[in-house]
N, C-alpha and C positions, 0 to 999 in steps of 0.2 A: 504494500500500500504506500503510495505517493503520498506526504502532505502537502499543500499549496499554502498553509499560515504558517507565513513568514513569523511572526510573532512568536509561534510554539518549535518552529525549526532553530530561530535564532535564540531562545530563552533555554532551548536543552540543550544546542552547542555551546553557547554562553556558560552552562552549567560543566560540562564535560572538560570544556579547556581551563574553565576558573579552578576544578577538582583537582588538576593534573599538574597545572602550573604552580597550584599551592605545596602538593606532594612533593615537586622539583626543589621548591623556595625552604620546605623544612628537610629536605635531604643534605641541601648545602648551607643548612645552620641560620635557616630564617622561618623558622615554624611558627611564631608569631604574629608575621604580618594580616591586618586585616584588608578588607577592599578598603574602605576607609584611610587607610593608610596610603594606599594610591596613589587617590587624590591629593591628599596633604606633600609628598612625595612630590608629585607634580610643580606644585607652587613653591617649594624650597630649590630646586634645582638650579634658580640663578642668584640664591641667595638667602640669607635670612627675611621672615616676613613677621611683623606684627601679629600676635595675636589675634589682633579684633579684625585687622585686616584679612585674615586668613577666613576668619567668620562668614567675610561676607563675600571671599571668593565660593567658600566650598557651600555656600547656602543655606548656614547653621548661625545659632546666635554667640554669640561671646563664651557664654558659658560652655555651649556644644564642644567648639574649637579647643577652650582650655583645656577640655575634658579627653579629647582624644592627644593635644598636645602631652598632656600629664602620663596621660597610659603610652604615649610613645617615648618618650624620655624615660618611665621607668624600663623599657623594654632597653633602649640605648641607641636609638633609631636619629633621637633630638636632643639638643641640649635647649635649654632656654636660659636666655639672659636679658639683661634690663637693656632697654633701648636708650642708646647714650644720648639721644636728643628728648627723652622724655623720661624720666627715672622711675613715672610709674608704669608705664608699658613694660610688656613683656615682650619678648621676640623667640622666635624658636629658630632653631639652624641644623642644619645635616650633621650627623657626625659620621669618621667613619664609617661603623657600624651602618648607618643607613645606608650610604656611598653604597656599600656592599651590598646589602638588602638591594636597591633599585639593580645595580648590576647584574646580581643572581636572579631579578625579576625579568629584567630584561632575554638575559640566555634561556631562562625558562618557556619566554613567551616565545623566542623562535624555534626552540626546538619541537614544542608543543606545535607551532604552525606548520613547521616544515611536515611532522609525524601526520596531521590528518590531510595538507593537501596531495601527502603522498598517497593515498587514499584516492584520489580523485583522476577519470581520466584524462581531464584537461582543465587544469590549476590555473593554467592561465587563461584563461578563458574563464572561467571562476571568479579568479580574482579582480579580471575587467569590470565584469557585471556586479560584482561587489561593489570595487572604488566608483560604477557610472552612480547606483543604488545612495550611496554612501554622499556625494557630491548632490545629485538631487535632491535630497531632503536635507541637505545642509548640514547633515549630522556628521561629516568630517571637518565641516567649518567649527565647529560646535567643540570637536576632540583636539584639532590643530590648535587653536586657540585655548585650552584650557578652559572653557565653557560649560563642560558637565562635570556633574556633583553628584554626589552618594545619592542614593534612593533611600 
């Protein structure tokens, strides 16, 4: 049996690759990361960010942000320090440990890609009709941009 919803094709691939790439991520000594973390992941990359500012990129309130800020610095992903232009802000920053994390996230997610479009008899052609899919609905504008947040 074929399904034709997209919605349930891409919500149990979504699930299959997230299962696999997490199993990759605690093989090489990151068993903690959440999706949540991700996104946070995302917006440190070119630097330290504000708390509150982080808030309101990932689409959470102040307290949200601290809250996963907090559980990621105790894991060892963040460190957080006082913002020298504001001593009561906070700021979070990469540490190595995370460095690593996003890099063992990264190797995860191509191997995991490469393993199911080998699976396929034409990947590239797949993958066209993916990025055309991807490109019309703006939902690569969305991911290029740092635009989507946790669910």
């Amino acid at each position: 049996m074929v399904s034709s919803d997209l919605t349930l094709l891409f919500a149990a691939l979504t699930a299959a690759c997230d299962a696999e790439v997490r199993a990759r991520m605690a093989a090489a000594g990151h068993d903690r990361v959440r999706t949540v973390h991700g996104y946070v992941f995302q917006h440190l990359l070119q630097g330290p960010v504000r708390v509150s500012d982080l808030a309101g990129l990932l689409g959470m309130t102040p307290q949200g942000a601290s809250k996963v800020a907090a559980e990621m610095e105790r894991v060892g992903y963040v460190a957080r320090r006082t913002d020298p232009g504001d001593q009561r802000a906070r700021m979070i920053e990469l540490t190595p440990y995370g460095r690593a994390a996003i890099e063992a996230g990264r190797a995860a997610r191509a191997e995991v890609s490469a393993g199911m479009l080998g699976l396929l008899d034409a990947p590239e052609e797949f993958l066209a009709s993916l990025d055309r899919l991807a490109r019309e609905t703006g939902a690569l504008n969305d991911l290029l941009s740092r635009r989507l947040r946790p669910q």
